[in-house]
C-alpha positions in Angstrom: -4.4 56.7 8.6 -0.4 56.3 9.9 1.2 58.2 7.2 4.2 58.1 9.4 4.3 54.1 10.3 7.2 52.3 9.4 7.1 48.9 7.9 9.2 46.3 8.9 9.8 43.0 7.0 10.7 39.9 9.0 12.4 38.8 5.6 15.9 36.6 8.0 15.1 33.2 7.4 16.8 31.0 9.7 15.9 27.3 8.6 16.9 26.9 4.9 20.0 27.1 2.5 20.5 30.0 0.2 19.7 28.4 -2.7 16.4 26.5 -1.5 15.3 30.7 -0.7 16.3 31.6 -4.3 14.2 29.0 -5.9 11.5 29.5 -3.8 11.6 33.2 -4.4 11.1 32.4 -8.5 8.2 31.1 -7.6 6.3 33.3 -5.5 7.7 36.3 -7.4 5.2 35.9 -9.7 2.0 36.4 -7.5 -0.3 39.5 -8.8 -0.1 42.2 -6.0 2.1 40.5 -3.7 4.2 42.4 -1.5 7.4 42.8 -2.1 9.3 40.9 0.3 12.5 38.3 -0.3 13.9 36.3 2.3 17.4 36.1 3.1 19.9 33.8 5.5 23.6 33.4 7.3 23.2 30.0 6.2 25.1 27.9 3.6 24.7 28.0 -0.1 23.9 24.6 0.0 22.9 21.8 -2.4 21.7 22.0 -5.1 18.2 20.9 -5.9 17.5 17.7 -7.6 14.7 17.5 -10.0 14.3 13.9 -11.5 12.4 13.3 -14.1 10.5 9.4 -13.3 9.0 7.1 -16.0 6.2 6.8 -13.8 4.9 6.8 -10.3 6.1 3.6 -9.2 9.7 4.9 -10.8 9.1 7.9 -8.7 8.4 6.1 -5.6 11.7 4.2 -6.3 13.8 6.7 -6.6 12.5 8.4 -3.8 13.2 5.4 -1.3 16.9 5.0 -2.7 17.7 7.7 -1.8 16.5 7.4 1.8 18.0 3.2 1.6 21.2 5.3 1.0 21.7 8.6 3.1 19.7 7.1 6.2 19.3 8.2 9.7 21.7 11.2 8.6 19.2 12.9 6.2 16.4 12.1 8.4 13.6 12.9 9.2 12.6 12.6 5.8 9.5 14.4 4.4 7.0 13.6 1.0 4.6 16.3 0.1 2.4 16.1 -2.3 -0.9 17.9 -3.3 -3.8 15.2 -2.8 -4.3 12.5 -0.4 -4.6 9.8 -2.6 -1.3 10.0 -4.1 0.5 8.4 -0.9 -0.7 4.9 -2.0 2.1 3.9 -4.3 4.7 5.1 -1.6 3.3 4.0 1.1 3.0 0.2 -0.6 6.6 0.8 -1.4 7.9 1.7 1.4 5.6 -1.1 3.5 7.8 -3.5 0.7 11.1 -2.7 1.5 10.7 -2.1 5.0 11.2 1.6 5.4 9.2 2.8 8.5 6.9 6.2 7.8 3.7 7.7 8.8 1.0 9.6 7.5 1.4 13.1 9.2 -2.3 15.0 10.1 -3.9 11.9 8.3 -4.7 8.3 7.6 -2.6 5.7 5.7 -4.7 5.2 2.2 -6.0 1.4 3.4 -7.3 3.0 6.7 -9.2 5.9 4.6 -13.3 5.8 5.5 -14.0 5.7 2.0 -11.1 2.9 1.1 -12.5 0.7 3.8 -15.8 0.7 2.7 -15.1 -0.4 -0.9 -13.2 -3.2 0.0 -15.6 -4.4 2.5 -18.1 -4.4 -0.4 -15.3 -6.2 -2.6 -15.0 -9.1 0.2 -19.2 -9.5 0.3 -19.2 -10.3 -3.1 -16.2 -13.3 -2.5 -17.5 -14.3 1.2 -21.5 -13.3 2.1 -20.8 -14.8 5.6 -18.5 -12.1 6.4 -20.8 -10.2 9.2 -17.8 -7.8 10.0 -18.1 -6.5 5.9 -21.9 -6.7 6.3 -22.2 -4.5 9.1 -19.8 -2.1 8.2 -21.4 -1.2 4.5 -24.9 -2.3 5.4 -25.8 1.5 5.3 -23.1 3.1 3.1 -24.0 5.3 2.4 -27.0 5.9 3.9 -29.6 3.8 2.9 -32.4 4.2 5.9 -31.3 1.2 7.7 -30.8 2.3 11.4 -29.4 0.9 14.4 -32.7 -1.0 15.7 -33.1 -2.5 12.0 -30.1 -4.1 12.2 -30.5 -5.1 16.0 -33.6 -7.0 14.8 -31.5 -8.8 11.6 -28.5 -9.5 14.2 -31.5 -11.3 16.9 -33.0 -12.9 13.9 -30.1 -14.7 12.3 -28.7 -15.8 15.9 -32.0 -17.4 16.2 -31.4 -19.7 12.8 -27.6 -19.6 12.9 -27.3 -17.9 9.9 -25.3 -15.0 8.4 -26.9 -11.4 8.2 -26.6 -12.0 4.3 -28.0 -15.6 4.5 -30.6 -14.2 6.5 -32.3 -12.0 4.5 -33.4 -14.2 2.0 -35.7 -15.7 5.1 -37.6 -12.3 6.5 -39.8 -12.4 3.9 -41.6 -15.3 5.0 -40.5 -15.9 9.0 -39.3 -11.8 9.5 -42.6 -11.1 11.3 -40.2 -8.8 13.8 -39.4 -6.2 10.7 -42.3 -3.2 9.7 -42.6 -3.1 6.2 -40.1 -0.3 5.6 -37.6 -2.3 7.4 -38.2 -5.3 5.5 -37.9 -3.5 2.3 -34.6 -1.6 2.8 -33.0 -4.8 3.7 -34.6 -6.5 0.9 -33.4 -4.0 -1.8 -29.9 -4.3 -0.1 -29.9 -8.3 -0.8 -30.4 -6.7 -4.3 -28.0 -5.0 -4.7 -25.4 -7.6 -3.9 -27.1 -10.8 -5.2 -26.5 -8.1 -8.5 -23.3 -7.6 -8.1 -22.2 -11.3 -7.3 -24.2 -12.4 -10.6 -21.7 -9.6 -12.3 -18.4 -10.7 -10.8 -18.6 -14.1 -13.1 -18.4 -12.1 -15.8 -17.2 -8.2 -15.4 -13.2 -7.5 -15.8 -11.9 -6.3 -12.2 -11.9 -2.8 -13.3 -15.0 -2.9 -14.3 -16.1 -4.8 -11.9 -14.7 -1.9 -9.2 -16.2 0.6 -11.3 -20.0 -1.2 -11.1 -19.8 -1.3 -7.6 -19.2 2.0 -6.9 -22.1 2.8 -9.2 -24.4 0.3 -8.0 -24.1 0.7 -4.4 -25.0 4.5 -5.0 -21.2 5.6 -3.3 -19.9 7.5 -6.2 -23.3 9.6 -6.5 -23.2 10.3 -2.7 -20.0 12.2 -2.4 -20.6 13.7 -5.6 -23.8 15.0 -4.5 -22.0 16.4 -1.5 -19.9 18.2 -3.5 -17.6 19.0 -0.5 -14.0 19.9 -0.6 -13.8 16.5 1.7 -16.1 14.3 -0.5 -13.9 15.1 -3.3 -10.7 14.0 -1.3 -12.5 11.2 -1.2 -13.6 10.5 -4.8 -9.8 11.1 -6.1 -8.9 8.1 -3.0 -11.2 6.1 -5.0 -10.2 6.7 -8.2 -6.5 6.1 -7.1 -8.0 2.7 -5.8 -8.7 2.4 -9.3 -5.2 3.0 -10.1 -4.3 0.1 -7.7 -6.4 -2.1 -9.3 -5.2 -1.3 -12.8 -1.4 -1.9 -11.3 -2.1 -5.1 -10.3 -3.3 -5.8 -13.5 -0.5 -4.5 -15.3 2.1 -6.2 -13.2 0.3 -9.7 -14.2 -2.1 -10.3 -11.6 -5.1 -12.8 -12.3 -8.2 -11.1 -13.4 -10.0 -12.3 -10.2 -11.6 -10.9 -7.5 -10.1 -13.0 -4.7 -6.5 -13.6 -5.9 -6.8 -9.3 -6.2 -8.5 -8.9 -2.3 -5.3 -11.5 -1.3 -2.5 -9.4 -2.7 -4.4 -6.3 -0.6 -4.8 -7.5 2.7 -0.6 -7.9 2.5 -0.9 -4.0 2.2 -3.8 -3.5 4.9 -2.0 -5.8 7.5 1.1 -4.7 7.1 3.3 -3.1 10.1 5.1 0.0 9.0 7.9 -0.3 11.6 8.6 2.0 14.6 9.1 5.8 14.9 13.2 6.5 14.6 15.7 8.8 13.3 14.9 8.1 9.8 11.1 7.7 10.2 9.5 9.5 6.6 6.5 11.6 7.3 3.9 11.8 3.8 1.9 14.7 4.3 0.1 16.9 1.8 1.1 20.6 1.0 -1.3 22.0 3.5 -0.5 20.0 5.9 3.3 21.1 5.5 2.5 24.6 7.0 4.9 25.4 10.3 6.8 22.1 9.9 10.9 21.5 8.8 12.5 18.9 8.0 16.7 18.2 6.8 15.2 16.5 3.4 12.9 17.1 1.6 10.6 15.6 -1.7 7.9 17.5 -3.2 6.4 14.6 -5.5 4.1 14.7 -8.4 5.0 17.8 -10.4 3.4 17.9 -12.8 0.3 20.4 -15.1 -3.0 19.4 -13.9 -1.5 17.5 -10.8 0.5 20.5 -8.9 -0.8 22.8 -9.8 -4.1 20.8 -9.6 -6.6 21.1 -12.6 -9.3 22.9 -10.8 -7.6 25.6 -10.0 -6.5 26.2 -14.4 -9.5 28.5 -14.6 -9.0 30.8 -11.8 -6.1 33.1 -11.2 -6.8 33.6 -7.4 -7.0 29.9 -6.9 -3.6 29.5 -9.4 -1.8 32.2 -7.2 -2.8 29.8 -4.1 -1.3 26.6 -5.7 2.2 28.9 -5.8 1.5 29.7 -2.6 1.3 26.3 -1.5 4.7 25.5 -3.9 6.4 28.3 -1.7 5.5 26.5 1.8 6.5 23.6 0.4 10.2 24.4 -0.8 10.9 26.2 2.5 9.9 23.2 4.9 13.2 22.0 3.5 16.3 23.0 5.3 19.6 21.1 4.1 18.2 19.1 0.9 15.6 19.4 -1.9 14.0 17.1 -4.4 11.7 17.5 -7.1 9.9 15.2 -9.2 7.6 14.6 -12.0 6.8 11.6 -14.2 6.2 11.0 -17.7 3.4 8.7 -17.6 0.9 8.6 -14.5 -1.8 5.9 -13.8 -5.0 8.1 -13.2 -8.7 6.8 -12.3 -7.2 3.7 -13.2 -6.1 5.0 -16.9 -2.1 5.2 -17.9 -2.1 8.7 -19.3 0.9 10.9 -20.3 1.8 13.7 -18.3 3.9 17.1 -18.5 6.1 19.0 -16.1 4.5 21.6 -14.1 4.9 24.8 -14.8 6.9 25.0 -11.6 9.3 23.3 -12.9 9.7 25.1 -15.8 10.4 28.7 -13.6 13.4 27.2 -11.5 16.6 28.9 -11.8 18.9 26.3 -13.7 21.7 27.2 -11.7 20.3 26.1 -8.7 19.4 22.9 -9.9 20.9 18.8 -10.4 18.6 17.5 -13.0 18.4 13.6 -13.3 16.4 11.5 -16.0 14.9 8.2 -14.7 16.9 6.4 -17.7 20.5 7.5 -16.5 20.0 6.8 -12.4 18.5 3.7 -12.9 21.5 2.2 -15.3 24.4 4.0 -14.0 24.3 4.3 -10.4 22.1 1.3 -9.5 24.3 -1.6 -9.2 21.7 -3.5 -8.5 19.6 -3.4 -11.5 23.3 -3.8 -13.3 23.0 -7.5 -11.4 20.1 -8.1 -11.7 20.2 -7.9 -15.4 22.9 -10.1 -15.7 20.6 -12.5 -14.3 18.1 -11.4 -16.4 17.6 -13.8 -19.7 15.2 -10.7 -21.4 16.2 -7.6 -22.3 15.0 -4.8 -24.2 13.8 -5.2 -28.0 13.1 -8.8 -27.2 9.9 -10.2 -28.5 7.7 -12.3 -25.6 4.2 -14.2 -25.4 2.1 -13.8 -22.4 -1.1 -16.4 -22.1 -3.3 -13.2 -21.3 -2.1 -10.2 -23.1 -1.0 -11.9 -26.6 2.8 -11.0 -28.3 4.5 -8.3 -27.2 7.8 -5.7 -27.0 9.8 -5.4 -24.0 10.8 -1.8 -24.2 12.0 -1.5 -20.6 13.7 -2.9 -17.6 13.9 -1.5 -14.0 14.8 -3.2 -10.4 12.3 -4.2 -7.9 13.6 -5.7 -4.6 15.0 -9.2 -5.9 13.6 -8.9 -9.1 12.8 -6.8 -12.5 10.1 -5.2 -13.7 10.1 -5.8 -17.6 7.9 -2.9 -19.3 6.1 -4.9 -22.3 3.9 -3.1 -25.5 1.6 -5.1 -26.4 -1.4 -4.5 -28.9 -3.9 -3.5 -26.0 -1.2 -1.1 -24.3 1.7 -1.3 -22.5 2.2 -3.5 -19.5 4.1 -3.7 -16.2 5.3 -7.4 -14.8 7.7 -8.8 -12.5 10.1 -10.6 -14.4 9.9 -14.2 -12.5 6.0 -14.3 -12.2 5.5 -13.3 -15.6 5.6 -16.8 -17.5 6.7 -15.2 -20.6 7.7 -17.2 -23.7 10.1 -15.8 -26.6 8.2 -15.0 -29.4 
């Protein structure tokens, strides 16, 4: 209509370093139809980007909080982005461990998540059927058709006998003359359900165990029925429950219900510290949009996680997820890091994983590239002390009483202790060195 307008392109950037534009330039460059436009700035050169390559998530995590343990209140505020929700769990246990203070930013901490809540107040019905505050909170999740006034009349009825809503639902068959018969029969198929799942937990392996309950209750088919873009935050926070429970495992927890719900609530009470200088904010890509901070980690870079694996099938959808990479890259303004991990604990699974193809398209010589195996043995003196202490080390053949012979193949620092990477015949296994009870084979 204008063929006489003239464009302008707001193209100064005054927040980053030269060469955090120029990466994040490769990857937006590549957009069908995007307009041409690359931003520039009077700022430094600055550092380069580090891209480490992790064994795995918890590795990842590690490395992560080192690096804030080490640069402190000067590199702060500190910011993790990654693409889902659920993937703040391992830092956020990490960082609850070695006392670094953070908050989730434009969302909950994982063990305050709706969904997270839920299954472990299921989890603690099955160990103690006294616990009303459980009861009441998954009496009707998901929505089972008993209402307010139904459980008004269970609440008046058990006061009256001194029992437990559990206990007393067993007795409103014969003395519940206060419930109709619809009333009396949601409750009853409830008692079902859990008297079910109790006779299960004598037998069922915790994962499994998780995994029934989910099923059972009719959770998992509720917010897959949704089908929202919400419900399925949700489902991937429950499968990286999953993951949780299949870390425990690994790092030689007993294949028990309660000793599993005792190791959580050290996570769920735990005080994250005050807001300060250094204070880490975890927040998702989408939530990164408008913010800045002097350092930051994009985390989890890897084919099917970022960019996520429903968006493979649709170029639209793919050209959003380098969207999303772009906004991330230039929230940082002094310092970049990028990281991926070889091997990922998925929907409770250990699975191998490749680098994202973001990764792949960053310009080399912008870039400080740093492989899990040479940080943690050459510039962590504390894993060099700790393995002086150590009596195991790698190629060393062990006996655990539940997992059989096995390979230690690997050797990395936690707090005060190690974490000795075993193969054994059923896969390979994660334990702290001094709760282990490992025998030379």
């Amino acid at each position: 209509d204008y063929p006489e307008a003239k464009t302008i392109k707001l193209e100064e950037n005054y927040r980053s370093t030269a060469r955090i534009l120029d990466t994040a330039f490769q990857i937006v460059k590549k957009i069908p139809g995007r307009k041409d436009k690359r931003l520039w700035t009077r700022n430094d050169t600055g550092e380069k980007i580090t891209v480490y390559a992790a064994a795995d998530q918890y590795d990842e995590a590690g490395f992560v909080a080192r690096v804030i343990e080490e640069n402190g209140p000067s590199g702060g505020p500190y910011a993790v982005l990654y693409r889902t929700n659920a993937q703040s769990r391992v830092f956020e246990d990490l960082f609850i461990q070695r006392n670094i203070p953070y908050s989730i930013y434009g969302g909950l901490r994982f063990y305050e998540r709706q969904e997270i809540k839920d299954l472990l107040a299921y989890l603690r019905l099955l160990v103690n059927p006294d616990d009303n505050l459980s009861f009441r909170r998954i009496v009707n999740q998901p929505r089972r058709g008993i209402g307010r006034q139904t459980l008004n009349n269970l609440e008046a009825f058990a006061a009256e006998r001194s029992l437990s809503l559990f206990a007393a639902l067993s007795r409103i068959e014969s003395e519940g003359t206060i419930f109709s018969p619809r009333q009396r029969k949601l409750l009853q198929e409830f008692q079902r359900i859990i008297a079910n799942l109790q006779a299960l937990r004598e037998y069922l392996p915790l994962t499994e165990l998780v995994k029934t309950v989910l099923k059972e209750t009719g959770y998992w088919n509720y917010l897959e029925a949704e089908g929202t873009k919400e419900a399925l935050n949700r489902l991937e926070n429950l499968n990286e429950f999953l993951s949780l429970v299949a870390d425990y495992l690994q790092r030689g927890g007993d294949d028990d219900l309660e000793s599993f719900l005792q190791q959580t609530a050290l996570m769920t009470d735990a005080d994250t510290g005050s807001e300060g200088q250094s204070q880490v904010y975890l927040l998702t890509l989408h939530s990164a949009k408008g913010l800045e901070f002097p350092t930051v980690f994009m985390v989890g870079i890897e084919e099917g996680t970022f960019p996520h694996s429903r968006c493979f099938d649709s170029e639209e959808e793919l050209a959003e997820e380098r969207r999303l990479c772009y906004v991330g890259i230039t929230r940082a303004e002094r310092k970049l890091y990028f990281s991926y991990a070889y091997q990922r604990t998925l929907f409770g699974e250990t699975t191998a994983r490749l680098p994202s193809r973001f990764i792949q398209e960053l310009p080399e010589e912008h870039l400080e590239k740093i492989n899990h195996f040479d940080y943690n043995t050459q510039t962590d003196d504390h894993l060099n002390g700790s393995l002086k202490k150590c009596r195991w080390q790698v190629g060393d053949m062990v006996l655990h009483r539940r997992f059989g012979k096995g390979e230690i193949i690997g050797l990395r620092p936690c707090k005060d202790d190690l974490i000795l990477q075993i193969r054994f015949s059923q896969g390979t296994k994660e334990l702290l060195a001094q709760y282990a009870s490992l025998q030379k084979a």
